[in-house]
VMD Tcl script that builds the backbone (N, CA, C; Angstrom):
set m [mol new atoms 210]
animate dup $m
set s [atomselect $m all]
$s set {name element resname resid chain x y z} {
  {N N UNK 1 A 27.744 40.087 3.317}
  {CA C UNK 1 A 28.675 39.672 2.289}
  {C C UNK 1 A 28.726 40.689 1.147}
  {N N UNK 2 A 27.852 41.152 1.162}
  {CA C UNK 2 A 27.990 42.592 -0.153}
  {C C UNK 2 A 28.407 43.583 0.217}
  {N N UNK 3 A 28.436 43.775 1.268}
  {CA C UNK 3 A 29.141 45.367 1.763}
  {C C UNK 3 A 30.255 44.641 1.482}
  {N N UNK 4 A 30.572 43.599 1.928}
  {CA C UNK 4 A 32.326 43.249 1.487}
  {C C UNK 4 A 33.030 43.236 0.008}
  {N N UNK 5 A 31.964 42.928 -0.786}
  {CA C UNK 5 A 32.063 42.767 -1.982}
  {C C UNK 5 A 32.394 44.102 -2.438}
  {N N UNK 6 A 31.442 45.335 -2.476}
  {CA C UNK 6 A 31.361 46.561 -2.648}
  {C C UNK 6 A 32.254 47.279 -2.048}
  {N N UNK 7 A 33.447 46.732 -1.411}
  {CA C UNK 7 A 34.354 47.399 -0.467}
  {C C UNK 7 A 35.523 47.470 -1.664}
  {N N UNK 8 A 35.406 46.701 -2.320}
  {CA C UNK 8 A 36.468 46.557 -4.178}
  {C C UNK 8 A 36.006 47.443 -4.897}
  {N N UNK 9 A 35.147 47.903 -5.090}
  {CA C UNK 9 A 34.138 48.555 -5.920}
  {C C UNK 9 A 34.115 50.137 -5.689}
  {N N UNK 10 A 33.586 50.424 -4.734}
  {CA C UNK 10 A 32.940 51.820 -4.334}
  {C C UNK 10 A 34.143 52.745 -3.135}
  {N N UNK 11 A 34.260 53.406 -3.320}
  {CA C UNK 11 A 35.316 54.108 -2.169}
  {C C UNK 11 A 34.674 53.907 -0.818}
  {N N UNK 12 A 35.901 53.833 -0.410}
  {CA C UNK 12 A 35.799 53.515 1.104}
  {C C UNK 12 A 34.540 54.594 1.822}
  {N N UNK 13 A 34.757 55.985 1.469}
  {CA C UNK 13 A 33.890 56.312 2.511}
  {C C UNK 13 A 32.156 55.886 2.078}
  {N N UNK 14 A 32.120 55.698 0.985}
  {CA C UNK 14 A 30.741 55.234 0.647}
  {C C UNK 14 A 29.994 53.970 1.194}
  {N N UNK 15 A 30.870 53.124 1.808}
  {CA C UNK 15 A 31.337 51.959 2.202}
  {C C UNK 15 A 30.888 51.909 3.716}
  {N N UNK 16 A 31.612 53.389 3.954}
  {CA C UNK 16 A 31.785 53.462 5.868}
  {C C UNK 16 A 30.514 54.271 6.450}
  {N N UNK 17 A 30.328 55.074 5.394}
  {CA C UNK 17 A 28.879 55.961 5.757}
  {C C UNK 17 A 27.640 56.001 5.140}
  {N N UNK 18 A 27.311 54.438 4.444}
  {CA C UNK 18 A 26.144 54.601 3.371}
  {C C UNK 18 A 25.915 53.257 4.053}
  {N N UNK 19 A 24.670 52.800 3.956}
  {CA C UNK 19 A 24.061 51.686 3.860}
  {C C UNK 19 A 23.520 50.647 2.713}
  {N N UNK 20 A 24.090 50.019 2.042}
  {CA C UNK 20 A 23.654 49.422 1.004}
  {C C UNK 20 A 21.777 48.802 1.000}
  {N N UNK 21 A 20.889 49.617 0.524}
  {CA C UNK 21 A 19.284 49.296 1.145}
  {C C UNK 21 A 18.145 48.731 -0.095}
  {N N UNK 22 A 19.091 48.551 -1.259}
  {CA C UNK 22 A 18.452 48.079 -2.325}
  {C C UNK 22 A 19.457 47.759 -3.707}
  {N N UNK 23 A 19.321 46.789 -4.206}
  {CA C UNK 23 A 19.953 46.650 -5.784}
  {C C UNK 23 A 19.209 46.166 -6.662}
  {N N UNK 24 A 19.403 46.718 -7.928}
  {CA C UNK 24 A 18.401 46.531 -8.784}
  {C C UNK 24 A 19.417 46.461 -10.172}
  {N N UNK 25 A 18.758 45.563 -11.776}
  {CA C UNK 25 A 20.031 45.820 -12.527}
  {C C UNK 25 A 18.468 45.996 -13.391}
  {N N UNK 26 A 18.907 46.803 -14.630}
  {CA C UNK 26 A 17.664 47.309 -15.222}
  {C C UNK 26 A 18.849 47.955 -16.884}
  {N N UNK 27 A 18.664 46.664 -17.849}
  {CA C UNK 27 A 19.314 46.854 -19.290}
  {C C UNK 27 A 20.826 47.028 -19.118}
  {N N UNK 28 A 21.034 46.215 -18.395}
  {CA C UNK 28 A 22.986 46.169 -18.258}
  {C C UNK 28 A 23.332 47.043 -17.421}
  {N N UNK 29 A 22.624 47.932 -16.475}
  {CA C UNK 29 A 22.953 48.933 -15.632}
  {C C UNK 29 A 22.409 48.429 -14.200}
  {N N UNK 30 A 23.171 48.356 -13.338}
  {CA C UNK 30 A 23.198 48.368 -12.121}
  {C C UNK 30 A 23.325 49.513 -10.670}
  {N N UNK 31 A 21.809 49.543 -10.605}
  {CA C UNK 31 A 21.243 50.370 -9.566}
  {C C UNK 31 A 21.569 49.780 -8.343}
  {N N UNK 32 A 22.369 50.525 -7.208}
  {CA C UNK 32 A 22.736 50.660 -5.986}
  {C C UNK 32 A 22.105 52.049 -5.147}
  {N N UNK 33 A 20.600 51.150 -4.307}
  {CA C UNK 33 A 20.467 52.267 -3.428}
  {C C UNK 33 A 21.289 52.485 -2.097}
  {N N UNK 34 A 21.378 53.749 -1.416}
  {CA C UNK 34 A 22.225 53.409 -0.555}
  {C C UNK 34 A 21.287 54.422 0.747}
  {N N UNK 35 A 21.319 54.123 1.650}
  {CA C UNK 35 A 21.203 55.453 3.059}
  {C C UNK 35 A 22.091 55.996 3.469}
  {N N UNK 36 A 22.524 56.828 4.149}
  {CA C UNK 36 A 23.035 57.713 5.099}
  {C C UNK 36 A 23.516 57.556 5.971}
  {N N UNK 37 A 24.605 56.714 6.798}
  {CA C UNK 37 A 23.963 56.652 8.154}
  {C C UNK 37 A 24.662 58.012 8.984}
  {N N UNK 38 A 24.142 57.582 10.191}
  {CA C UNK 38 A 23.934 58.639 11.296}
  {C C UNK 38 A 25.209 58.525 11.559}
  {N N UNK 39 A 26.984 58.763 11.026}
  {CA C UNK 39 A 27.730 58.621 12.109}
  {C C UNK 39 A 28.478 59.581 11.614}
  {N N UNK 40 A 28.995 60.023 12.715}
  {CA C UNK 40 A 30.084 61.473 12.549}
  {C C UNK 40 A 31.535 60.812 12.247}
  {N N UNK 41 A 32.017 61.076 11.270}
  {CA C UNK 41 A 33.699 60.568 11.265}
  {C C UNK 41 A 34.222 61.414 12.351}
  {N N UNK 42 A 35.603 60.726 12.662}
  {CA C UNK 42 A 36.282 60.631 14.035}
  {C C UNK 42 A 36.921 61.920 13.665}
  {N N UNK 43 A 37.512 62.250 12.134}
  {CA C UNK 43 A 37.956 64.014 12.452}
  {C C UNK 43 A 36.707 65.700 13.625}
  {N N UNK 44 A 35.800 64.701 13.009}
  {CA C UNK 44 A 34.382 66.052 13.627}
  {C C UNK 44 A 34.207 65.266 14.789}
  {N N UNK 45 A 34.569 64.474 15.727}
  {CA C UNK 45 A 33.961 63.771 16.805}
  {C C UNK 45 A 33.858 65.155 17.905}
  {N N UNK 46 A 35.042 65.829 17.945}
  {CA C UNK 46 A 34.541 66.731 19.127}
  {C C UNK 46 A 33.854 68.217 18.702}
  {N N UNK 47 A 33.270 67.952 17.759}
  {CA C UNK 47 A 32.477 69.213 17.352}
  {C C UNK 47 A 31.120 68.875 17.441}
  {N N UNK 48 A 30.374 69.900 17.596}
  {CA C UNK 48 A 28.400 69.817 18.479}
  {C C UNK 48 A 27.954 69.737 16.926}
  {N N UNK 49 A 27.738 68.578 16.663}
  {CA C UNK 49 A 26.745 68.674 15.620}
  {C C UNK 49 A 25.432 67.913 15.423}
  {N N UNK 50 A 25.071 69.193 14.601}
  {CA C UNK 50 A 23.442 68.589 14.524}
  {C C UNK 50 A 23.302 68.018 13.149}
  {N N UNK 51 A 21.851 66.502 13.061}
  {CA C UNK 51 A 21.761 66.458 11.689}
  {C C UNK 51 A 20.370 67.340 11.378}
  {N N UNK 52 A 20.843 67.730 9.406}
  {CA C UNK 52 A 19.625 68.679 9.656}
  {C C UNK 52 A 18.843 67.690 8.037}
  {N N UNK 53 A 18.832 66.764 8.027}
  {CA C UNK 53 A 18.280 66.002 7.299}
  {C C UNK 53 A 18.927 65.120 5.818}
  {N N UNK 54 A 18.856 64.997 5.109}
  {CA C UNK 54 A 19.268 64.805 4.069}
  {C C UNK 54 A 18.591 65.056 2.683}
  {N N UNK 55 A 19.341 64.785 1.720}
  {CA C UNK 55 A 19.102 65.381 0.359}
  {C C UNK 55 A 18.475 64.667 -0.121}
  {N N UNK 56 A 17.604 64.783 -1.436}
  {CA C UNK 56 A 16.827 63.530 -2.193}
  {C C UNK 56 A 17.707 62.740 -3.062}
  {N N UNK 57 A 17.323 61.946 -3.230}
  {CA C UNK 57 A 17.962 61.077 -3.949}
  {C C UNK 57 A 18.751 61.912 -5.081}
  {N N UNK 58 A 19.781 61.307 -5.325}
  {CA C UNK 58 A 20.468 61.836 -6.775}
  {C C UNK 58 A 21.277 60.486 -7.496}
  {N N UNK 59 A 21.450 60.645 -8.752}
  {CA C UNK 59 A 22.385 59.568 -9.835}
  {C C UNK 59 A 23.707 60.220 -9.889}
  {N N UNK 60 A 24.702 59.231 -9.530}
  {CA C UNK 60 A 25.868 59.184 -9.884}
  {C C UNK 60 A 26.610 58.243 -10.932}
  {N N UNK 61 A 26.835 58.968 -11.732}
  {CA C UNK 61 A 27.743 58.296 -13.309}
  {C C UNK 61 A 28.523 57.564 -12.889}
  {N N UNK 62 A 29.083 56.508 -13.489}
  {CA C UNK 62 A 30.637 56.206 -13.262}
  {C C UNK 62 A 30.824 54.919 -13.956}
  {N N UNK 63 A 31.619 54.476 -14.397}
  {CA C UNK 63 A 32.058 53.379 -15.027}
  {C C UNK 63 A 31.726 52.789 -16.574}
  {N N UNK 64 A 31.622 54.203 -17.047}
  {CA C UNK 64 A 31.421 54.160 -18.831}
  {C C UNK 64 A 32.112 53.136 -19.388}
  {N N UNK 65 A 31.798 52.674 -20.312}
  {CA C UNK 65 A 32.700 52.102 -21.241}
  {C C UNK 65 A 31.691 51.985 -22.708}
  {N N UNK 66 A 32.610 51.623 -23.762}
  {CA C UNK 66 A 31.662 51.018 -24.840}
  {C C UNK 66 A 31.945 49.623 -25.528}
  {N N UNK 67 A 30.700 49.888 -25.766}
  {CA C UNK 67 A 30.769 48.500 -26.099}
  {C C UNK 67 A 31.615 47.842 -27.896}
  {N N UNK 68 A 31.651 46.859 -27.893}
  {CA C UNK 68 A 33.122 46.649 -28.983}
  {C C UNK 68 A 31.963 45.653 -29.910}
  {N N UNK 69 A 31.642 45.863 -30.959}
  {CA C UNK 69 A 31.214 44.371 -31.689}
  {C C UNK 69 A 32.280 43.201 -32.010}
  {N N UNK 70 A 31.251 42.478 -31.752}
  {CA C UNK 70 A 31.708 40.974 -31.910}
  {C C UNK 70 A 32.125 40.910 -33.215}
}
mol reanalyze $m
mol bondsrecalc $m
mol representation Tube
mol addrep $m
């Protein structure tokens, strides 16, 4: 039900090639871990490829706003 949810949210390919594997909310900010998965999109299907691992973790910004007093 959350990948569905997150399908409003996050771009599609993040959606189609990530695994949602942890959430966490920590001072009004909401942490989304995600994996990798193993699948080749259908443009590279007939090309020989190898995986050669993946990257460490990194933070992605997005959805600034400020806040307004009451």
């Amino acid at each position: 039900m959350l990948k569905e949810l997150f399908r409003y949210v996050l771009p599609k390919e993040l959606v189609d090639f990530f695994d949602l594997v942890n959430l966490q909310e920590q001072a009004d900010v909401l942490h989304l871990y995600l994996d990798e998965c193993n699948i080749v999109p259908e443009e590279y299907s007939g090309l020989y490829l190898l995986p050669n691992g993946f990257y460490e973790s990194s933070t992605l910004k997005g959805f600034d706003y400020l806040k307004t007093k009451s």
